[in-house]
N, C-alpha and C positions, 0 to 999 in steps of 0.2 A: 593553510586553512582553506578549504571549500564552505560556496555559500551553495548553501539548498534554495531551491525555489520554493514557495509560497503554493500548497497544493492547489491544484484545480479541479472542480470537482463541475459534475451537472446538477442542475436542482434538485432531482431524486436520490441523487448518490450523494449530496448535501447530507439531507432529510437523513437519511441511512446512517449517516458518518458520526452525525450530534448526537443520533441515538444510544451508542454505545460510548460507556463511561472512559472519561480519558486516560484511565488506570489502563484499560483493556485495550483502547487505542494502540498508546506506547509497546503494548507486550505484542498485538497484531502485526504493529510495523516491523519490530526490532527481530521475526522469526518469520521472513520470509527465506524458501528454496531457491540457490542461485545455481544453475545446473553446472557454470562455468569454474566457481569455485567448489562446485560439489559440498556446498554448509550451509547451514543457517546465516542469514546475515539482514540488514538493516536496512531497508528500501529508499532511497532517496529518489529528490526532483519526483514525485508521483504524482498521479491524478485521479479522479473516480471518479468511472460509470455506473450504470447497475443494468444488469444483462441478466436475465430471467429470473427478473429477481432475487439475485442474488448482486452484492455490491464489488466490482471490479476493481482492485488498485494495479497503475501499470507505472512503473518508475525505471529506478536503475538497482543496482549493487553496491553497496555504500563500499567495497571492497575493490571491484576490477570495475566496473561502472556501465556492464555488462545489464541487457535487459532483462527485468525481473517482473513477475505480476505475483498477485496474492488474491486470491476468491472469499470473499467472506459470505456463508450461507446465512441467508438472512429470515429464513422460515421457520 
């Protein structure tokens, strides 16, 4: 069993994060690109910034645990 960390997020990427409903949450996390496994897969240990306005998530690969981000446009 692996424990995930408790995300970390900045206050704006907070704000960003509650906005979107936790249905849409789960479906955002669970379909990030892992280049190293070449698929889809489930972002673990992450955190969120927001970078030009758009919301940042930077974790790992719930698979090879290999570094992973996910971009959410937030416009």
């Amino acid at each position: 069993m692996t424990i995930e960390s408790i995300p970390k997020f900045t206050g704006p990427a907070a704000k960003l994060w509650a906005a979107i409903p936790s249905h849409s949450q789960k479906l955002l996390l669970s379909n990030v690109w892992c280049g190293k496994c070449r698929h889809e897969v489930t972002i673990i240990n992450f955190s969120g910034v927001v970078k030009a306005g758009d919301l940042l998530l930077v974790g790992s690969c719930s698979e090879c645990h290999g570094d992973v981000a996910r971009v959410i446009e937030m416009s």
